[in-house]
C-alpha positions as CSV (number, residue, x, y, z in Angstrom):
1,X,94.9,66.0,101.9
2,X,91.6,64.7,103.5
3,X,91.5,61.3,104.2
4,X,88.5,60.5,102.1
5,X,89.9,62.2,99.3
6,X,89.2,60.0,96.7
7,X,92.6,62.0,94.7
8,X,95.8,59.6,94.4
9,X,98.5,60.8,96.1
10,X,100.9,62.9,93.7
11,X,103.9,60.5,94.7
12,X,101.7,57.4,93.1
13,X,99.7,58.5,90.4
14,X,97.4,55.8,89.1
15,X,97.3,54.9,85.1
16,X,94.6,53.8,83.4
17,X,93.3,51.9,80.3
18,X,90.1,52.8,78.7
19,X,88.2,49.1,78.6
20,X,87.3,47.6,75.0
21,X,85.2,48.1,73.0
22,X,82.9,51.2,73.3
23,X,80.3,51.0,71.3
24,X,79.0,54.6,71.5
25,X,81.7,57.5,72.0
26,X,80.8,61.5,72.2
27,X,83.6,63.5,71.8
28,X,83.3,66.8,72.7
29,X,85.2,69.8,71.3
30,X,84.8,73.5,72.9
31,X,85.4,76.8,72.1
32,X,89.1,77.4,73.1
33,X,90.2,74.4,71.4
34,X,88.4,74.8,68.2
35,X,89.8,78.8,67.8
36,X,93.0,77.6,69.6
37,X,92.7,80.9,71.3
38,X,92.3,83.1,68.5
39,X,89.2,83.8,67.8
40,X,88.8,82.3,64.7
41,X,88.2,78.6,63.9
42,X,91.2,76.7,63.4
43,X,91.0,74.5,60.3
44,X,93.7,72.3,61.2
45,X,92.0,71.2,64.4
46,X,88.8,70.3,63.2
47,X,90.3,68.3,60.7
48,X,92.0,66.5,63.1
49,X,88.9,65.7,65.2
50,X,87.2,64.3,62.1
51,X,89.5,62.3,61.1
52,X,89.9,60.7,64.5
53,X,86.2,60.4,64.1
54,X,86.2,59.0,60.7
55,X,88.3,56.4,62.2
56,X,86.1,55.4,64.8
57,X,83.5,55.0,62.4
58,X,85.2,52.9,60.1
59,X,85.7,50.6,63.6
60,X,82.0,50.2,63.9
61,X,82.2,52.8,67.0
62,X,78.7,55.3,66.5
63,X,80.5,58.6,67.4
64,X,78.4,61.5,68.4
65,X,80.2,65.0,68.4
66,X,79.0,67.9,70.6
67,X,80.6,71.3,68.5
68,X,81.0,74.4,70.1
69,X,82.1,77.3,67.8
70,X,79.1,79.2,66.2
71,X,79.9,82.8,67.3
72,X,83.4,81.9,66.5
73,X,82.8,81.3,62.9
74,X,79.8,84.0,62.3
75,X,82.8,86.3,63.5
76,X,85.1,84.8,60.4
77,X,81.8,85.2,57.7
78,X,81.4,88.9,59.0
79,X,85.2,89.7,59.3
80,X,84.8,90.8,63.4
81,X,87.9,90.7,64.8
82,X,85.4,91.0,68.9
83,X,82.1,90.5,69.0
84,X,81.1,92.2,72.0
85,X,78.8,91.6,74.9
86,X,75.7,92.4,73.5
87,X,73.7,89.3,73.3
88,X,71.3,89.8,70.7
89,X,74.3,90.2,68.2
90,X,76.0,87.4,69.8
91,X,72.7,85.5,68.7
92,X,73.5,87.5,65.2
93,X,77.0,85.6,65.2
94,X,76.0,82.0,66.3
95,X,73.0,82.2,63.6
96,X,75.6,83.4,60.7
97,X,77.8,80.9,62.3
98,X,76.1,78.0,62.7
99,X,75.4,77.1,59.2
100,X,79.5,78.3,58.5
101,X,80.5,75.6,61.0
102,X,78.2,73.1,59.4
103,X,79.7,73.6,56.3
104,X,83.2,73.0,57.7
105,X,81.7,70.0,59.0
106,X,80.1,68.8,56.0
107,X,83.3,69.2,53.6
108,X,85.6,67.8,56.5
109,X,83.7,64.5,56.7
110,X,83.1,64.0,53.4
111,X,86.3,63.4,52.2
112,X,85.6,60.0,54.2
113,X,82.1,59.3,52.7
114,X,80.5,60.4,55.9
115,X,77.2,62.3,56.0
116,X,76.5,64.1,59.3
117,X,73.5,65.6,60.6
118,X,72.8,68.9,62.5
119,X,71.1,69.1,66.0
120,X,70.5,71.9,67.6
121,X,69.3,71.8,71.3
122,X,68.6,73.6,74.1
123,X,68.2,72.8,78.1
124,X,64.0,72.6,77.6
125,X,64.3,70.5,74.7
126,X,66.1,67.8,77.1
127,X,64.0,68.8,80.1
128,X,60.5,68.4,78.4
129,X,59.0,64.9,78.2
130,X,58.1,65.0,74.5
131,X,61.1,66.7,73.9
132,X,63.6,64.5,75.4
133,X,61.7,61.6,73.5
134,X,61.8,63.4,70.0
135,X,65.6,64.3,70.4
136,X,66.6,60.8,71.6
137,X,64.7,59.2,68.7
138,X,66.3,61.6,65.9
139,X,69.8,60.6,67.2
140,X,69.5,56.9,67.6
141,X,67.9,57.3,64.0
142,X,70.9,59.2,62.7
143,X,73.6,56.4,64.2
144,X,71.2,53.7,62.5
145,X,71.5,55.4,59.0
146,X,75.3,55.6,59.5
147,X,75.6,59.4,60.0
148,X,77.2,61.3,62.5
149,X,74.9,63.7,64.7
150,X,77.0,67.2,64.9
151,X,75.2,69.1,68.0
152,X,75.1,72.1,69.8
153,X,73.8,74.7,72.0
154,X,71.1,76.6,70.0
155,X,72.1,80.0,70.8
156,X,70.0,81.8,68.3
157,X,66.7,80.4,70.1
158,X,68.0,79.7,73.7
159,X,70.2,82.5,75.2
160,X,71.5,80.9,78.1
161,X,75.1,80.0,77.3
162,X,75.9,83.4,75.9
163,X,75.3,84.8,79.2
164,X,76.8,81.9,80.7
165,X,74.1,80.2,82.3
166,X,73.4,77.6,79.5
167,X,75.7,74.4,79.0
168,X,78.9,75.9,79.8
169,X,80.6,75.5,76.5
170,X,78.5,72.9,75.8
171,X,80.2,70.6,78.4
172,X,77.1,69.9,80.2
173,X,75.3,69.2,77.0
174,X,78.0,66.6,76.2
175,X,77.0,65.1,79.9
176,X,73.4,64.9,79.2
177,X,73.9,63.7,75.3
178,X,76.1,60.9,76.5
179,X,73.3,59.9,79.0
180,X,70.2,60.5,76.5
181,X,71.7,57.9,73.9
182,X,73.2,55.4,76.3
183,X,77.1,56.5,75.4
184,X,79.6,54.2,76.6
185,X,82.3,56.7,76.5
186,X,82.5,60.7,76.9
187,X,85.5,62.4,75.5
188,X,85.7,66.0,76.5
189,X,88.7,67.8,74.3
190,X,90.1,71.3,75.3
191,X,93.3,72.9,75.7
192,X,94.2,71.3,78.9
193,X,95.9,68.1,79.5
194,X,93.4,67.2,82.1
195,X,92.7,67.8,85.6
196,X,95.5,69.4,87.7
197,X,96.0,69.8,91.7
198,X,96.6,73.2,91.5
199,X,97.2,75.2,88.0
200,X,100.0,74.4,86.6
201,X,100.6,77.8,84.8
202,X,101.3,79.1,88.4
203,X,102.0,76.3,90.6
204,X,105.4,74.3,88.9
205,X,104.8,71.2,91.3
206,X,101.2,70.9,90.2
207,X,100.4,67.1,89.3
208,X,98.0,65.6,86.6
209,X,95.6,63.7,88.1
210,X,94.6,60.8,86.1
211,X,91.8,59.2,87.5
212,X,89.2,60.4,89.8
213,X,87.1,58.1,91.2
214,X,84.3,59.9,93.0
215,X,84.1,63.6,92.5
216,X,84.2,64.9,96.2
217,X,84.7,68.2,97.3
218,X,88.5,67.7,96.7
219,X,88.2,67.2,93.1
220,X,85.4,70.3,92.9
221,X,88.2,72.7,95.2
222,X,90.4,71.9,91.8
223,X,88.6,73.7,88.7
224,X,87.9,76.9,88.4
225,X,86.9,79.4,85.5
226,X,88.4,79.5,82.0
227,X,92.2,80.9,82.2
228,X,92.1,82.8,78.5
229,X,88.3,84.1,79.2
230,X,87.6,82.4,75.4
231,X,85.9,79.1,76.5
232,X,83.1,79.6,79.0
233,X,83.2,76.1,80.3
234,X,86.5,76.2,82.4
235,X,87.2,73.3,84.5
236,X,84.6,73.5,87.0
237,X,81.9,72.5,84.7
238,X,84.0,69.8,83.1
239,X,84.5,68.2,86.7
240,X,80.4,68.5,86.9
241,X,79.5,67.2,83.5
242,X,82.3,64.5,84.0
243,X,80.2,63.6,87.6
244,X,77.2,63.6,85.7
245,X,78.0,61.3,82.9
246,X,79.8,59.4,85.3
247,X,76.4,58.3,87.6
248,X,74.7,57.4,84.3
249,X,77.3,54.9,83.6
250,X,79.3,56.8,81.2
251,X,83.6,56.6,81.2
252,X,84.9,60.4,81.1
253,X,88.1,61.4,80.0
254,X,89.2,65.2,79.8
255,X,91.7,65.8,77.8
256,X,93.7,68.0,75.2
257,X,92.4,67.8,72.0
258,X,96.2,69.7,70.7
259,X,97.7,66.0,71.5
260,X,98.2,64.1,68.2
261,X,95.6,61.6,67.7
262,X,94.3,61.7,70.8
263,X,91.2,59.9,70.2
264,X,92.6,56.9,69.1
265,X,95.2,57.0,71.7
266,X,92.9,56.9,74.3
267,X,90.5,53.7,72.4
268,X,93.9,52.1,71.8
269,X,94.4,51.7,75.6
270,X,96.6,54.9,76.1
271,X,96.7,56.7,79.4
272,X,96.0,60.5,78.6
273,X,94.7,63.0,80.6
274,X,92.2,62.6,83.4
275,X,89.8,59.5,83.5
276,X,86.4,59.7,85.5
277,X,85.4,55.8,85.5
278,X,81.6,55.4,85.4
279,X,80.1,55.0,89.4
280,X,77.2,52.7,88.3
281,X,76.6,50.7,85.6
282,X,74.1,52.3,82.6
283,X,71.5,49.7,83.3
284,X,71.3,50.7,87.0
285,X,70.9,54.6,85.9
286,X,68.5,53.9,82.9
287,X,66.3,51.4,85.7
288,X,66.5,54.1,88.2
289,X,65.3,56.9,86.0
290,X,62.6,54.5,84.4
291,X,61.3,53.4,87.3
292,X,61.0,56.5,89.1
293,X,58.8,58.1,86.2
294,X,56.5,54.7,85.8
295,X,52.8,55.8,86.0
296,X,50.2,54.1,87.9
297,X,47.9,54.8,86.0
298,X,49.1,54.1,82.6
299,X,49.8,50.1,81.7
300,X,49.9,48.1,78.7
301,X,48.3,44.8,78.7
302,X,50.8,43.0,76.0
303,X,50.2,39.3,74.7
304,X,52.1,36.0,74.9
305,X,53.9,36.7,71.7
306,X,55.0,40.6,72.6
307,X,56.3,39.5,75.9
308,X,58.9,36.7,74.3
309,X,59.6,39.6,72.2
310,X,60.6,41.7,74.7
311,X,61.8,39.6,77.1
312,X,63.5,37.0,75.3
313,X,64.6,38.9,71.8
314,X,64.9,42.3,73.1
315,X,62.6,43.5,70.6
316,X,60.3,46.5,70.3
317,X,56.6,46.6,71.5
318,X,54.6,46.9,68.4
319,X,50.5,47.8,68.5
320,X,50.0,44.4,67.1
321,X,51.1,42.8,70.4
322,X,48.9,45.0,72.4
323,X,46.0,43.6,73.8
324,X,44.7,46.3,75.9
325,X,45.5,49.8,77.6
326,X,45.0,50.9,81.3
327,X,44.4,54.1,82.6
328,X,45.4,57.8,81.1
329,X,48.4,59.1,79.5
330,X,50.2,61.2,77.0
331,X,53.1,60.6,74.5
332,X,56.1,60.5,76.0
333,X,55.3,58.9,79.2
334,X,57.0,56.2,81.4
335,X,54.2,53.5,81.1
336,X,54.4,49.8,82.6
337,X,53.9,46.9,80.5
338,X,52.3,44.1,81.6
339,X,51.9,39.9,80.5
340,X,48.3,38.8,80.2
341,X,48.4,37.8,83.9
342,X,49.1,41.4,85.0
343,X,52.5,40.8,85.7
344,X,54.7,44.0,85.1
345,X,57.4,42.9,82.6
346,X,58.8,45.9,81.4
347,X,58.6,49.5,82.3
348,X,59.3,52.5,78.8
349,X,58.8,55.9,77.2
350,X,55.4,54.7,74.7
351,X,55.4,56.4,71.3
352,X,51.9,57.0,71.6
353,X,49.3,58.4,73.8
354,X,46.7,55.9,75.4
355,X,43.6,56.9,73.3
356,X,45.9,56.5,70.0
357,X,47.4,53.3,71.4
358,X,43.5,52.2,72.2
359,X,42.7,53.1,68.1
360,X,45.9,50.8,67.1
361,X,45.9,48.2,69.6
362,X,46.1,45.0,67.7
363,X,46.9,46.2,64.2
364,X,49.5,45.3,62.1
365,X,52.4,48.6,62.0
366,X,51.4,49.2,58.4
367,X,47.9,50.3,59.1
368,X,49.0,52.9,62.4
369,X,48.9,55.8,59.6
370,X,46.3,55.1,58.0
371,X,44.3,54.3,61.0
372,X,45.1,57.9,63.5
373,X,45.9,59.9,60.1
374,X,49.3,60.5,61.6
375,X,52.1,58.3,62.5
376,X,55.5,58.2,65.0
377,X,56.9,55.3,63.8
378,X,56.1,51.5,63.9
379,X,56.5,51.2,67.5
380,X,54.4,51.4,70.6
381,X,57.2,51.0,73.0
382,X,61.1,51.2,71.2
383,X,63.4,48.8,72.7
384,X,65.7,51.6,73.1
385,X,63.3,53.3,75.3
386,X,62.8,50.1,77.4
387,X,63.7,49.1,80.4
388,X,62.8,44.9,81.0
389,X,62.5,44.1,84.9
């Protein structure tokens, strides 16, 4: 093995234990392991996953989970035993599917008294500015009101995973969720205890690896496609999304989601499957990224008592502490904010567009409605869309 492989030798396999607490967990649960290779959702399963869920809720953890399974389950509501190649009724199948799975979903959790919410995305609604902004604002809102977010690929709008170019089984999606809402931890559940050095359905002196500090060109020479042909992701694309989360600051583990309890194993300090540590700290990602979209031309000029706000109490920016606006820009952009001595102070994603911010600068939050006749919340600037400098 190369010397800068960053793989622990087979003879001296590391352990690991997940740190304490995480705050914000995804769990992700694909195709293969949710139809255990059948087909056909597997009841058992999923109420396994929710009740490992229900538990992290009842911790305080906000748990996330990204749900393959919607052409599975339109293939149980329209008795199909294949569904073909054809993508159009593929789309048929994840649309009949979808609100099946949501059902499931629905009954599952609410024998714990926990709502959940539906979102549906595709790779534009993450890649577009306003987009990325609305999306990340609906699921922070949905962990304030207690509920957990249930997402997936929208396959009926966005046909890119059914012919495989999309998320990969919605493990890249489980990548870009963790990063969009500032997970601490990613947990990526299949039928496969982790990351092998060779496959261990051919190879008997194959070895789990269980942590994987960088992902090199070692680690990629490992994965490959999906052994049973059911789950489109395969390991290849969990070794990218895992790469992924892991330079946003997010802890990967990849594991099987068959293992009893699983979940909880893993929170309560259990070495299972393969563990991809974070490579940089979220801060340092969410600075990087902020910084690298700030406009020059679009600053807010905030006063005295906004910038102890932010600075100070980590609060929001609010149009009451705005004193004036610089320069052009949309919703949705990466603006500067600035102390009354032009200082820069903070750098985030504004709520409103500079001629709407100009119409509201000043005003108490109650009068934004009534004011521009439309309103996207109380906020100029969210704290959770801030970056302070």
């Amino acid at each position: 093995m190369p010397a800068n492989s960053s793989i622990p030798d087979s003879s001296d396999m590391s352990t690991y234990k997940l740190k304490e607490p995480y705050r914000r967990i995804v769990v992700k649960a694909g195709t293969s392991l949710l139809t255990s290779g059948t087909g056909s959702l597997n009841l058992d399963i999923m109420s396994n996953i929710v009740g490992q869920i229900a538990s992290l809720h009842c911790k305080g953890a906000e748990t996330l989970l990204v749900s393959s399974g919607a052409v599975a389950a339109g293939r149980n509501v329209l008795s199909l035993a294949q569904d073909g190649k054809n993508i159009s009724f593929r789309q048929v199948l994840a649309a009949v599917g979808q609100g099946r799975l949501m059902h499931v979903y629905q009954q599952l959790f609410s024998a714990y008294d926990i709502g959940v919410g539906q979102a549906l995305l595709s790779r534009k609604d993450l890649t577009d500015r306003l987009g990325y902004l609305n999306v990340r604002n609906t699921l922070l809102a949905l962990l304030d009101h207690k509920i957990v977010p249930i997402i997936n690929e929208n396959d009926v709008v966005s046909i890119d995973e059914l012919i495989n170019e999309g998320f990969g089984d919605n493990d890249t999606l489980s990548a870009l969720v963790a990063n969009l809402v500032d997970a601490d931890l990613l947990i990526m559940l299949g039928e496969m205890d982790g990351l092998f050095t060779s496959d261990p359905n051919v190879d008997p002196n194959a070895k789990l690896v269980q942590v994987v500090d960088e992902v090199n060109q070692d680690v990629e020479s490992m994965g490959g496609p999906s052994r049973d042909g059911k789950g489109r992701g395969g390991m290849t694309t969990k070794i990218e999304a895992a790469r992924m989360a892991a330079v946003a600051g997010v802890d990967v583990v990849i594991a099987n989601g068959q293992e009893v309890d699983v979940v909880m194993r893993l929170i309560d300090g259990e070495s299972i499957g393969t563990f991809f540590p974070a490579t940089r700290t979220k801060m340092e990602s969410r600075k990087r990224w902020m910084l690298s979209g700030l406009s020059t031309k679009g600053e807010i000029l905030v006063d005295d008592g906004a910038v102890r706000a932010i600075c100070t109490r980590h609060r929001s920016l609010l149009p009451a502490g705005v004193i004036d606006i610089r320069g052009s820009f949309d919703r949705g952009e990466i603006v500067s904010i600035l102390d009354t001595k032009g200082k820069q102070i903070a750098g985030g994603i504004t709520n409103y567009g500079s001629d709407d911010l100009a119409s509201i600068k000043g005003l108490h939050s109650d009068n934004i409605e009534m004011t521009l006749q439309h309103s996207y919340g109380d906020e100029a600037v969210h704290r959770s869309n801030m970056v302070i400098l």
